[in-house]
PAMIVEX-19155 format. One record per residue (C-alpha): residue number from 0; residue in one letter; x, y, z. Coordinates in Angstrom, 1 decimal. Example, Ala and Ser with C-alpha at 12.3 -4.5 7.8 and 13.67 -1.06 7.14 Angstrom:
// PAMIVEX-19155
SITE   seke   lumnu        u        v        w
SITE      0       A     12.3     -4.5      7.8
SITE      1       S     13.7     -1.1      7.1
// end
This chain:
// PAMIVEX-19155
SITE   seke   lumnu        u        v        w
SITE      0       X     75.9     69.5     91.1
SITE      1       X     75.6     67.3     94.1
SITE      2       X     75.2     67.9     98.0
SITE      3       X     76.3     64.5     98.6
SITE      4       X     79.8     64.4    100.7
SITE      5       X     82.5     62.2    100.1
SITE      6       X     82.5     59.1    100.7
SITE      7       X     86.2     57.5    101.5
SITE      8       X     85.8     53.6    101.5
SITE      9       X     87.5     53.0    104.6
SITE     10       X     85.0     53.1    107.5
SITE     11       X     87.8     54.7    109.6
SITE     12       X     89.9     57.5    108.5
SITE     13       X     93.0     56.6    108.0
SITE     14       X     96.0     58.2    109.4
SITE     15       X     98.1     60.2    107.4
SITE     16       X    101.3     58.6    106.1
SITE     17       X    104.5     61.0    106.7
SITE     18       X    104.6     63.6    104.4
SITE     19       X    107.2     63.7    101.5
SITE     20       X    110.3     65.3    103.3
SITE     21       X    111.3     69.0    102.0
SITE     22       X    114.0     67.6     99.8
SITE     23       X    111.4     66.3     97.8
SITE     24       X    108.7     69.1     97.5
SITE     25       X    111.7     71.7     97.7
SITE     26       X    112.0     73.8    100.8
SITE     27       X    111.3     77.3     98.9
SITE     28       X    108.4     76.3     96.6
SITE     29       X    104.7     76.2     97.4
SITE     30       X    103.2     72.2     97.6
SITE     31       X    102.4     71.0     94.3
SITE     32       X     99.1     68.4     93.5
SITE     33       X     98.9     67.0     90.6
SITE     34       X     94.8     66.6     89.2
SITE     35       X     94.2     63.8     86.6
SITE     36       X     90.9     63.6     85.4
SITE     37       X     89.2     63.9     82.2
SITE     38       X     86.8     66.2     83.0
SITE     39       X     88.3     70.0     83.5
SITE     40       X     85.1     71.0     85.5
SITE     41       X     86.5     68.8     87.8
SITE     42       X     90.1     69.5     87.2
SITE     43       X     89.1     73.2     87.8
SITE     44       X     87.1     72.6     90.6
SITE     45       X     89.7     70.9     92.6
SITE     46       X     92.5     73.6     91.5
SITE     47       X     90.4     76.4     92.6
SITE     48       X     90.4     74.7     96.3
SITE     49       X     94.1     74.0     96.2
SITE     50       X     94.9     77.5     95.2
SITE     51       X     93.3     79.0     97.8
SITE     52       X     95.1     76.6    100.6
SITE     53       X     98.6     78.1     98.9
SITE     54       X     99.1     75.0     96.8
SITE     55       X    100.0     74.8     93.5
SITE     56       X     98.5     72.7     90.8
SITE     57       X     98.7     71.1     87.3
SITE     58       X     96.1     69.2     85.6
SITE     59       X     96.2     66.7     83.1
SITE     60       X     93.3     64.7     80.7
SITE     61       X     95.4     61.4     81.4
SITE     62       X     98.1     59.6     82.8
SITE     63       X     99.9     59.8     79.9
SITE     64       X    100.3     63.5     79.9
SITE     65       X    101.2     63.1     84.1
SITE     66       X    103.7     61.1     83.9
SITE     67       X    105.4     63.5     81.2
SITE     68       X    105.2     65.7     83.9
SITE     69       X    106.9     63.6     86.7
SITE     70       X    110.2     64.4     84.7
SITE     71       X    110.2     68.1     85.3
SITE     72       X    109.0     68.3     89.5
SITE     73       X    108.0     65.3     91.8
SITE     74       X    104.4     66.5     93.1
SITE     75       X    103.3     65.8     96.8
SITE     76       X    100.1     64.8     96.0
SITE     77       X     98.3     62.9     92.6
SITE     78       X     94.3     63.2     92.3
SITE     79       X     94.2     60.0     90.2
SITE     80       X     90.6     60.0     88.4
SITE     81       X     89.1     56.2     87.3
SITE     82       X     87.4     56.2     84.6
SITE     83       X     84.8     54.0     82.9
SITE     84       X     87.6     51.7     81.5
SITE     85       X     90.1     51.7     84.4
SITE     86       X     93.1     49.9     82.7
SITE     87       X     94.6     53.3     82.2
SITE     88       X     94.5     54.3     85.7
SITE     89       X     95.8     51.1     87.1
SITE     90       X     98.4     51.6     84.3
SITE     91       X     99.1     54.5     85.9
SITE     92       X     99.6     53.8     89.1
SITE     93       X    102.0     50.8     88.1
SITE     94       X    104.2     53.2     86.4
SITE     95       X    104.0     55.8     89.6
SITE     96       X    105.3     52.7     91.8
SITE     97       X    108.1     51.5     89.1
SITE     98       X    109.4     55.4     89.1
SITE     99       X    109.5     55.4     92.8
SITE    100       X    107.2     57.9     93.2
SITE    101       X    107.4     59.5     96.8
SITE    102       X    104.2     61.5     97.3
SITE    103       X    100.9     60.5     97.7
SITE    104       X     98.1     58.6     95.7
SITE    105       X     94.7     60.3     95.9
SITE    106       X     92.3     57.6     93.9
SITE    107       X     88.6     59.2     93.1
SITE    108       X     85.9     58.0     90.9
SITE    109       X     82.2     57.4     90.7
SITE    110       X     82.8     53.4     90.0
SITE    111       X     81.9     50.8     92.6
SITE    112       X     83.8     50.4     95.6
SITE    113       X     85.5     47.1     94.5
SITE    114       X     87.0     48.7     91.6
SITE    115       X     88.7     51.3     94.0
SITE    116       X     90.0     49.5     96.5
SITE    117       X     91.3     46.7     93.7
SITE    118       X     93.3     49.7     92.3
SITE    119       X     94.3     50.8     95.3
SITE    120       X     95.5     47.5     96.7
SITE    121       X     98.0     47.6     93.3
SITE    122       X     99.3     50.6     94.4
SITE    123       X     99.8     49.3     97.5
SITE    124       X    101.4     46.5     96.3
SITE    125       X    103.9     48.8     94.6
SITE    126       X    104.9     50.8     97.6
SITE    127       X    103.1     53.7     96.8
SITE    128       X    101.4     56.3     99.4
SITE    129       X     97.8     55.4     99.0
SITE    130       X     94.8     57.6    100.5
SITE    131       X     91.6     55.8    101.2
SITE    132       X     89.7     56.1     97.6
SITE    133       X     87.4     59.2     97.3
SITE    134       X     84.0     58.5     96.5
SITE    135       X     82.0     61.2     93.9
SITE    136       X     80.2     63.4     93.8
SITE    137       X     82.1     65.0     96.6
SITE    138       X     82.2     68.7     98.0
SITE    139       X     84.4     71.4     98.5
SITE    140       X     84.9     70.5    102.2
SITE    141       X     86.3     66.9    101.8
SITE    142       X     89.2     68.2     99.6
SITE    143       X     89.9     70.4    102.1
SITE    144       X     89.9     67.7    104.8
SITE    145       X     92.4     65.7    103.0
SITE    146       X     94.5     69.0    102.3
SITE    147       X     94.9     69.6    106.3
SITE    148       X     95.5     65.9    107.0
SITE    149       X     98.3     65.7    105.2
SITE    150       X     99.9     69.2    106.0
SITE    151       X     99.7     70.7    102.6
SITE    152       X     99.1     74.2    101.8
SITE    153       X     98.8     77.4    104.0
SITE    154       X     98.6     76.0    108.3
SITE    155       X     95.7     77.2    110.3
SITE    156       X     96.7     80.4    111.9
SITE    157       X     97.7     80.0    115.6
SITE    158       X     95.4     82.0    118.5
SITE    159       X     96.4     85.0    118.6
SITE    160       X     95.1     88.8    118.7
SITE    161       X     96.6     92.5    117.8
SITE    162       X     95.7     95.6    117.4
SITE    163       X     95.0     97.2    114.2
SITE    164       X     97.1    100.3    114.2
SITE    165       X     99.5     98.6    115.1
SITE    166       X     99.2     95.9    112.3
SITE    167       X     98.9     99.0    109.9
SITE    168       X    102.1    100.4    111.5
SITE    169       X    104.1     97.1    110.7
SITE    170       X    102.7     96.4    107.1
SITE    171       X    101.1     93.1    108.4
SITE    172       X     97.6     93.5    107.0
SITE    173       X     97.2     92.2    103.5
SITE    174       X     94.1     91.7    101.2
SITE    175       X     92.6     88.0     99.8
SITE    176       X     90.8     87.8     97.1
SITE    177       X     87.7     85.5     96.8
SITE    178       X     86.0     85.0     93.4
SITE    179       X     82.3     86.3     92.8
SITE    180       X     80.7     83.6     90.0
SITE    181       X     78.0     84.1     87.9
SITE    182       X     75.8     81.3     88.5
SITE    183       X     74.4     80.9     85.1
SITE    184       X     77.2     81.2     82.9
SITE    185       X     79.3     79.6     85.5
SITE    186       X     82.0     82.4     84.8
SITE    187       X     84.6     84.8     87.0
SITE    188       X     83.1     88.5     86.9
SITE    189       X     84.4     89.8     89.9
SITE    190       X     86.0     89.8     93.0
SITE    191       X     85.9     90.5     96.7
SITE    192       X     88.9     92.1     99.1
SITE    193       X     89.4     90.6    102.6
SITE    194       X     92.0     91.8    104.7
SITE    195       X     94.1     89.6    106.9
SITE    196       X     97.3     90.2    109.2
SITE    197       X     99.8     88.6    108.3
SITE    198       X    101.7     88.3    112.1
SITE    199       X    105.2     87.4    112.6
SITE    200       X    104.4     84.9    115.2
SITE    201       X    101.1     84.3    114.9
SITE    202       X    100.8     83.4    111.1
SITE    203       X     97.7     85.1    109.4
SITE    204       X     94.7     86.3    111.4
SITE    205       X     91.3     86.8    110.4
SITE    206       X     89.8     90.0    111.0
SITE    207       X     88.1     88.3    114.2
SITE    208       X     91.9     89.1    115.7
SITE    209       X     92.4     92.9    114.7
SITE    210       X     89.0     94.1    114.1
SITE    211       X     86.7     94.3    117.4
SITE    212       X     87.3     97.2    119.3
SITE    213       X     89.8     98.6    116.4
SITE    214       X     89.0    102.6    116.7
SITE    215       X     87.6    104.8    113.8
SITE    216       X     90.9    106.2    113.2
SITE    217       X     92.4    102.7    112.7
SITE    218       X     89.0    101.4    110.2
SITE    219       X     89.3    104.8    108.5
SITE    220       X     93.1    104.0    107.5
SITE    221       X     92.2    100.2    106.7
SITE    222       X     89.6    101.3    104.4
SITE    223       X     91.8    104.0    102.3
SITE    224       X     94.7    100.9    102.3
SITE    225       X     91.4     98.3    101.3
SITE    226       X     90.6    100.6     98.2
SITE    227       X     94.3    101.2     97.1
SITE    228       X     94.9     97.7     97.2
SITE    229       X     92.1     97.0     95.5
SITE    230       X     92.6     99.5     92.9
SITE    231       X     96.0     98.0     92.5
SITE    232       X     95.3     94.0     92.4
SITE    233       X     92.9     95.2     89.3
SITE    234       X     95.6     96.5     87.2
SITE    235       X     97.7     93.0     88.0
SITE    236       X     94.7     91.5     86.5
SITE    237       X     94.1     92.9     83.7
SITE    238       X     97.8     92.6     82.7
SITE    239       X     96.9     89.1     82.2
SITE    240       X     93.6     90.7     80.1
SITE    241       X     91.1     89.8     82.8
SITE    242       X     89.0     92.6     83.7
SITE    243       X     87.4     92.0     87.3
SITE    244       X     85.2     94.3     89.1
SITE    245       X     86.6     94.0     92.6
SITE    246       X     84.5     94.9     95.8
SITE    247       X     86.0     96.3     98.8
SITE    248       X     84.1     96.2    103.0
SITE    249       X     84.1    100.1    104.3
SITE    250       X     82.0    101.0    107.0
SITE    251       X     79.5    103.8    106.5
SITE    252       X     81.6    106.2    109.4
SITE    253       X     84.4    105.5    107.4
SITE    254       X     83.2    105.5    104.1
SITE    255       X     81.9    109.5    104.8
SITE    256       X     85.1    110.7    106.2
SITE    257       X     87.8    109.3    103.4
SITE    258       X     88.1    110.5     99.6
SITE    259       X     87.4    107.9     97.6
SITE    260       X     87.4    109.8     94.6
SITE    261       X     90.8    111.1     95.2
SITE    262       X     92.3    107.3     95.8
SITE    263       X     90.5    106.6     92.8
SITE    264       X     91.5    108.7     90.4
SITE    265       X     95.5    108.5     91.6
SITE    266       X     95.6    104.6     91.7
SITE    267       X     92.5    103.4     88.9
SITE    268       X     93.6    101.2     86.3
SITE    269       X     93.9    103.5     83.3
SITE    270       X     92.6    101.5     80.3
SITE    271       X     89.2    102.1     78.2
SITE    272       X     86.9     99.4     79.6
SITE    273       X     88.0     99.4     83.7
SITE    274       X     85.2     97.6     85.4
SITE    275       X     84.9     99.9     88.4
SITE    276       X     85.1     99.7     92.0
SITE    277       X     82.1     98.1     94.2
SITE    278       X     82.2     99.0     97.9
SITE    279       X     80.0     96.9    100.8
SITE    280       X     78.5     98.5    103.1
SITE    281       X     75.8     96.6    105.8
SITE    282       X     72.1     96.7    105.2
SITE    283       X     71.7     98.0    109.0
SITE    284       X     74.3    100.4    108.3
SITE    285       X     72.8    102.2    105.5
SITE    286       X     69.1    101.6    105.3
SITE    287       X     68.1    104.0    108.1
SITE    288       X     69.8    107.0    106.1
SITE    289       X     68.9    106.3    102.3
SITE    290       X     69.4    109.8    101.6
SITE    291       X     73.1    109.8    102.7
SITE    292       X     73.4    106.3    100.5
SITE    293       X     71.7    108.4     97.6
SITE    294       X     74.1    111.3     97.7
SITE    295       X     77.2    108.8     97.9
SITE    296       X     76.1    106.6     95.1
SITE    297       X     76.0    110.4     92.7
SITE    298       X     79.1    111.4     94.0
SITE    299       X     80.8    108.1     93.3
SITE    300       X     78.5    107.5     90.2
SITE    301       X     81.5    109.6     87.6
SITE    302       X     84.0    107.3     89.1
SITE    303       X     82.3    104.0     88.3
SITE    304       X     82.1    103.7     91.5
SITE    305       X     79.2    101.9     92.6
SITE    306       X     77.5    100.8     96.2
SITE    307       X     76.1     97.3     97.6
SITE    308       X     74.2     96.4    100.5
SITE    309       X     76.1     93.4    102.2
SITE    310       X     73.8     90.9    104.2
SITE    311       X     70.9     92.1    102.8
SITE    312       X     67.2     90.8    104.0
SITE    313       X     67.6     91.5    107.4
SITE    314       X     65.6     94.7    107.1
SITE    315       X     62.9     92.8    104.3
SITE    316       X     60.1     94.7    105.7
SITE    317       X     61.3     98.0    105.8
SITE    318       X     62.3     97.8    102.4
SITE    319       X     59.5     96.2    100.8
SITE    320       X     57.6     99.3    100.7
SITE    321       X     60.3    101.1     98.7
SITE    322       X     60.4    101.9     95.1
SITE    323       X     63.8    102.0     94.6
SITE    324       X     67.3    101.4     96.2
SITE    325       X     70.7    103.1     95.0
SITE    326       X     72.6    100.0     95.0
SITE    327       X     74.1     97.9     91.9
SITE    328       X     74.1     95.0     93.9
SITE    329       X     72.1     93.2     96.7
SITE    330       X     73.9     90.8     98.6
SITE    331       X     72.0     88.1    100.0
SITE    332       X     72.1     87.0    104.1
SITE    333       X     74.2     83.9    104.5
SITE    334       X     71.4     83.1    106.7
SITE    335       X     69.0     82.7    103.7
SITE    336       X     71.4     81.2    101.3
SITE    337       X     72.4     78.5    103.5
SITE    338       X     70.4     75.2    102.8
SITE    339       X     68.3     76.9    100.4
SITE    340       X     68.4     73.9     98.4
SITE    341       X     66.8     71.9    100.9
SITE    342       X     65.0     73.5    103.5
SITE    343       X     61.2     74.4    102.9
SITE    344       X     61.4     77.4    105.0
SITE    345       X     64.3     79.4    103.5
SITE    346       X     63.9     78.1    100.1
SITE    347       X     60.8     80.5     99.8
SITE    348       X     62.7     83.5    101.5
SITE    349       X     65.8     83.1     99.6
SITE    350       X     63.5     83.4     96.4
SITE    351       X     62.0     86.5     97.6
SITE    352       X     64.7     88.3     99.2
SITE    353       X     66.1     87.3     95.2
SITE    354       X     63.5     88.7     93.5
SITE    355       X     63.1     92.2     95.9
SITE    356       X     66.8     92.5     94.6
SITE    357       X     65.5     92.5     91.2
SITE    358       X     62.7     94.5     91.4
SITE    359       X     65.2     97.4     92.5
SITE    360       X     67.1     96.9     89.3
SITE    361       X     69.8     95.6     91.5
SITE    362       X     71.9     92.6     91.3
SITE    363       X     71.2     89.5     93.7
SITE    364       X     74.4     87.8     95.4
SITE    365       X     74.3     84.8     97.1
SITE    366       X     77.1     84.6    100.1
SITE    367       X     78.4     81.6    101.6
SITE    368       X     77.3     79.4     99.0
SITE    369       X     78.7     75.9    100.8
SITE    370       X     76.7     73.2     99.0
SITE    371       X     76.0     72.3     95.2
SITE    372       X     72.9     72.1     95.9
SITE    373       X     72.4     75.3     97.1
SITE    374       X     73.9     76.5     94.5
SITE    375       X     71.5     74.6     91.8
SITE    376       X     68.7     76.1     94.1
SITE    377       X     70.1     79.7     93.4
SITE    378       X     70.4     79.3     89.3
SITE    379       X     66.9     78.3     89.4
SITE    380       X     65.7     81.1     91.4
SITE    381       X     67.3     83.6     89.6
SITE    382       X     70.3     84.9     91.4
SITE    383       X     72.7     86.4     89.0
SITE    384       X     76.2     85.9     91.2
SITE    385       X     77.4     83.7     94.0
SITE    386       X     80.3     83.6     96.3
SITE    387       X     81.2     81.0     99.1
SITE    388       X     83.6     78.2    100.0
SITE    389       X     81.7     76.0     97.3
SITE    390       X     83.1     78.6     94.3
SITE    391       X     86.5     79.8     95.6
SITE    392       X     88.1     80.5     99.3
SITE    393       X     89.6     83.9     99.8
SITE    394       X     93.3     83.8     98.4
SITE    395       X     96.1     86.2     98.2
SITE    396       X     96.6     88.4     95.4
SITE    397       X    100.0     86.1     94.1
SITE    398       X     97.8     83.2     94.6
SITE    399       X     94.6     84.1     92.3
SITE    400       X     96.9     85.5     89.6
SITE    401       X     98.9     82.1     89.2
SITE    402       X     95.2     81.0     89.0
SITE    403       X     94.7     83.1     86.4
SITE    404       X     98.1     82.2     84.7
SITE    405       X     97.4     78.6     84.6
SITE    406       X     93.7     79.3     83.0
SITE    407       X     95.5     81.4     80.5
SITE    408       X     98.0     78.6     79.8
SITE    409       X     95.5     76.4     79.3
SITE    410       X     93.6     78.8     76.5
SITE    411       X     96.1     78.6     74.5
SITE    412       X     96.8     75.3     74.3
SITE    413       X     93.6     74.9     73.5
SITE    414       X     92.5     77.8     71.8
SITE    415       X     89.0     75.6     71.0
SITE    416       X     88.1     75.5     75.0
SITE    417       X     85.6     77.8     76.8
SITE    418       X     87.7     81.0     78.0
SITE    419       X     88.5     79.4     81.7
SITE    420       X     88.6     81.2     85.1
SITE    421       X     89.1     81.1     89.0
SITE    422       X     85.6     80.4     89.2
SITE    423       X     84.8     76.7     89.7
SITE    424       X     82.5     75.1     86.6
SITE    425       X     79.5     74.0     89.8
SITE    426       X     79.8     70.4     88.1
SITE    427       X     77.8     66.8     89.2
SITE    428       X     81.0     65.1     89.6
// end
């Protein structure tokens, strides 16, 4: 792992060349990137971002096996990895240019800076679309960068606000999905539910457009849809035999006032080993009224139905003194997660807002993991599970489930490999 950013060679961004036309990434299909690189933690890495900004992917060990691929769909982008030996890749890129390849180069590799831009200049010399070379180890935000300068994937929503019931009313509210990684076995275990609105003019909103001065009525009916959803999106996964323990946001007024056991028992996946339900509630929320949070947690308890404190830390000292807390899972404050890694003065609180969480029996999760090494920082600390831009973006349902497709592909055609999942491998590049 690596909090060292990209490092394109050109000292000036360059601009964007025109984007392949529709004719050429096909006007009712999602874009498509093509990843070439030897390592899949990096293959896997770079998919997991690409998913979640609505693109489609396919990843190869070598050119070879790409340029099979060119004969069933032209793809709008190529990740081209250099290796050690960088015949191959230059190889590569001659046979891109003499097939009249249309979409863009993207070269990365940890190799010097002359050995990019010489392979880069061939390409160039071959008419192709070339991207300033992409230096490793690089991080989850410079993918994304390229991503929006070229106009692939999902466009940023435009302003815009609504009102919640009447987003309800029209169907426009919909639920993403953003992995939860265990940080130590570097594997998918569960995931969390975020509702969006998806608007007919405004694209999709974050809650920050529907959410602020929403009344309970409106929160109450957003959190019965959040858990049917939920409860729904489950049984697609484990269709494709992944079992996820999915985690839903209620608010504690709401939480009270709905029957949870009753949307739970109607719409649960019905198979022996169902993971169960998690649902967040905030640590100022809930930690004033324990007892209530007690008598929840044994009602839900037959259900495997559990509870976690969401931002958790904020209320350290009134905790501290406790024996014990009815919560499977303690999420960590972004605020103590971020630049854990580095900085001297959360490192130490991020350790022992960690192991508080573990002296209740409970699980720790990191939030808004953004940087590897952050995310080294949290392995050797202890925390069990991590979630964050740096391990997956919030997707829709359709969107982690072709995830989950393509890992399964990729089992069994190689039924040796690791079992795969949406969860990025945290990898040095």
């Amino acid at each position: 792992m690596s909090a060292t950013p990209a490092q394109p060679l050109a000292t000036k961004p360059a601009a964007a060349p025109p984007p392949p036309t529709e004719a050429s990434r096909g006007a009712a299909r999602a874009p498509l990137c093509y990843v070439v690189d030897s390592d899949p933690s990096i293959c896997h890495f770079l998919s997991l971002i690409m998913h979640g900004a609505g693109i489609d992917t396919e990843e190869f060990a070598d050119g070879q096996n790409l340029l099979a691929a060119l004969s069933r769909r032209t793809p709008d982008a190529i990740f081209l990895n250099i290796a050690l030996e960088s015949a191959e890749a230059i190889g590569c890129v001659v046979a891109l240019g003499q097939r009249g390849y249309s979409g863009y180069v993207q070269l990365m590799s940890n190799r010097g800076s002359a050995v990019l831009a010489h392979v880069k200049s061939i390409g160039d010399q071959h008419r192709l679309l070339m991207l300033p070379p992409l230096k490793k180890p690089f991080e989850t935000g410079a993918i994304v960068k390229i991503l929006q300068d070229l106009r692939l994937g999902d466009p940023p929503a435009a302003a815009g606000r609504v009102d919640l019931d009447e987003a309800l009313k029209n169907n426009w509210i919909e639920f993403w999905f953003q992995p939860k990684i265990d940080l130590r076995k570097k594997q998918l275990v569960g995931a969390e539910a975020f509702a969006r609105a998806r608007h007919p003019t405004y694209g999709v909103l974050m809650p920050g457009a529907f959410m602020p001065g929403a009344p309970e009525s409106a929160l109450i009916k957003l959190s019965e849809l959040a858990v049917t959803q939920s409860l729904r999106t489950g049984l697609n996964f484990s269709k494709l035999g992944v079992s996820l323990r999915l985690a839903v946001n209620i608010p504690v007024s709401a939480l009270v006032k709905i029957d949870v056991a009753d949307i739970v028992q109607k719409y649960r996946p019905h198979y022996e080993k169902w993971p169960g339900l998690i649902i967040d509630v905030t640590e100022e929320q809930i930690v004033t009224d324990l007892k209530l949070a007690t008598e929840i947690t044994k009602r839900l308890a037959p259900l495997n139905v559990k509870l976690a404190i969401d931002d958790f830390g904020r209320g350290y000292s009134s905790l501290v003194r406790l024996k014990e807390l009815p919560f499977a899972e303690l999420k960590l404050d972004r605020n103590f997660v971020a630049d854990c890694g580095t900085d001297k003065v959360n490192a130490p609180l991020c350790k022992t807002v960690i192991d508080l969480a573990h002296n209740f029996g409970s699980i720790a999760v990191a939030i808004g993991i953004e940087k590897a090494a952050d995310a080294m920082a949290l392995v050797s600390m202890g925390c069990d599970y991590g979630q964050g831009f740096l391990l997956g973006q919030p997707m829709p349902e359709e969107r982690f489930l072709s995830l989950l497709r393509q890992r399964a592909g990729s089992r069994k055609s190689n039924p040796n490999a690791k079992p795969a999942a949406p969860g990025m491998r945290v990898v040095s590049a």
